[in-house]
N, C-alpha and C positions, 0 to 999 in steps of 0.2 A: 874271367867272367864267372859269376855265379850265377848258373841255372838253377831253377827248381828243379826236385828230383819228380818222376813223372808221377809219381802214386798220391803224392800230398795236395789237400786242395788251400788253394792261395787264398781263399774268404774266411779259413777256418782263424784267424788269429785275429780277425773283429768282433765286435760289441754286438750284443744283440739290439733289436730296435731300441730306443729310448725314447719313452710317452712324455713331454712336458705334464706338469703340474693342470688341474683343472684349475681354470680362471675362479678368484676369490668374487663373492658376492658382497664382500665391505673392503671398501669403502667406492659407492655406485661411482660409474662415470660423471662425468658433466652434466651429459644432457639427462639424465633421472634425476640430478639437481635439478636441472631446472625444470622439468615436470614434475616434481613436487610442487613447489614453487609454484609452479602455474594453478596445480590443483587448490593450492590452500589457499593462491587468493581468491579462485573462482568459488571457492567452498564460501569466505568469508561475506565475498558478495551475493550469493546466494542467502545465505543465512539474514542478512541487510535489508536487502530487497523482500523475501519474505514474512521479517517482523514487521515491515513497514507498511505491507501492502493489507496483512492482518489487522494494522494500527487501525491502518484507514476504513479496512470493512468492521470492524469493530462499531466503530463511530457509526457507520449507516446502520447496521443492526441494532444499535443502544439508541439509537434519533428515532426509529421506525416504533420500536418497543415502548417509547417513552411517550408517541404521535395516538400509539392505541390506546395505553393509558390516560393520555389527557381524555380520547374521543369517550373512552369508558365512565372515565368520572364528570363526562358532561351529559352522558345519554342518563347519568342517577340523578345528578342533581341540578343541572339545569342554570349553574352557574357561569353565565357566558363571558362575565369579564376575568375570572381566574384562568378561564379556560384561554380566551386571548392572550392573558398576559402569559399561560406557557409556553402558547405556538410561540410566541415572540421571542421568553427567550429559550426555547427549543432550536429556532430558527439559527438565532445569533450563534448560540453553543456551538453548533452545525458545523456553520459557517468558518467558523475562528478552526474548527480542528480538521477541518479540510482545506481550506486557503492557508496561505502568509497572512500569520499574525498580524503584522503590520498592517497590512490592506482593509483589512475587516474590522480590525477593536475599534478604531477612532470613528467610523460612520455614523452619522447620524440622521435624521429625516428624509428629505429627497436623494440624498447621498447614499444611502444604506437602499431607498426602494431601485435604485439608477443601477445599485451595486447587484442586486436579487435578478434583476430584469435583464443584465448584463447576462448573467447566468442561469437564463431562463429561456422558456418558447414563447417569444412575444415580448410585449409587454405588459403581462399581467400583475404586477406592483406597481407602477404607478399611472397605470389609466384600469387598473380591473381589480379584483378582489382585495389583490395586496395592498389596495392604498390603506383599508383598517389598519394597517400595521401600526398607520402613522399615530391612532388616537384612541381606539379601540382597547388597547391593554390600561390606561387612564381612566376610562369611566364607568362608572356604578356601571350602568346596562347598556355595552352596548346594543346598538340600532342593527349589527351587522349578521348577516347568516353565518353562524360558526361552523356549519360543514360547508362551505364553498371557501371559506378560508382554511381547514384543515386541508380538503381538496387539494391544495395551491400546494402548499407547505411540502406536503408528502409527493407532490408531483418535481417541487422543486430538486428537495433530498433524491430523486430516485435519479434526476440528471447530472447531478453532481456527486454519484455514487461513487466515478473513480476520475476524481480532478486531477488533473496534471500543473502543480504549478510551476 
């Protein structure tokens, strides 16, 4: 048998600790793939959503802008059937870049007041103010009070500021 002799110590002929490598930061695991991933599409949607939602207040800011300036150039001159014939197509403008196209462009007369009144408090197009719409933009003078139809107009835009279609 071979003893050790008694002076020697038995651990002395091993390795010192040995540290592994620190873990590499490329190439990430899985899942920081896929929370990239998740980030860049919430980012995309984001970005989406917030051009869109600017598109739409864009339109009420430029309808609203465009409401003072008709109300402007009627308080100077006194011209009520150009002044009709903006609201009109102020209105329709409106209409078209807030709703589906489809829905709004082909409207016409009782259809188009049916369509406003739909999208309104009441029905004020076609038993109240709005029915000027229907003839009102057509003739030398109208008969009709142009701020009770501004009134409408700008009461309508302010309800259909964030339509959902």
């Amino acid at each position: 048998m071979n003893t050790p002799a008694v002076g020697t110590d038995p651990l002395a002929g091993l390795r010192a600790y040995h540290l592994p490598d620190a873990p590499s930061w490329w190439p990430p695991a899985p899942g920081w793939w896929g929370l990239a991933l998740l980030l860049l599409l919430a980012g995309a949607f984001a970005t989406w959503w917030l051009a869109r939602r600017r598109r739409r207040r864009a339109a009420y800011r430029q309808a609203l802008e465009e409401l003072q300036a008709l109300r402007t150039t009627l308080a100077s001159g006194r011209d009520t059937a150009s002044f009709a014939r903006g609201l009109s197509k102020l209105l329709r403008r409106y209409a078209i870049a807030v709703f589906p196209h489809n829905r709004v462009a082909a409207l016409s007369g009782e259809d188009w007041l049916h369509f406003l009144d739909q999208h309104a408090d009441g029905t004020p197009f076609q038993q109240g103010a709005g029915r000027q719409l229907l003839d009102a933009p057509y003739r030398r003078q109208p008969d009709a009070t142009s701020t009770e139809l501004a009134d409408l107009v700008e009461r309508w835009i302010q309800v259909n500021r964030e339509v959902k279609p």
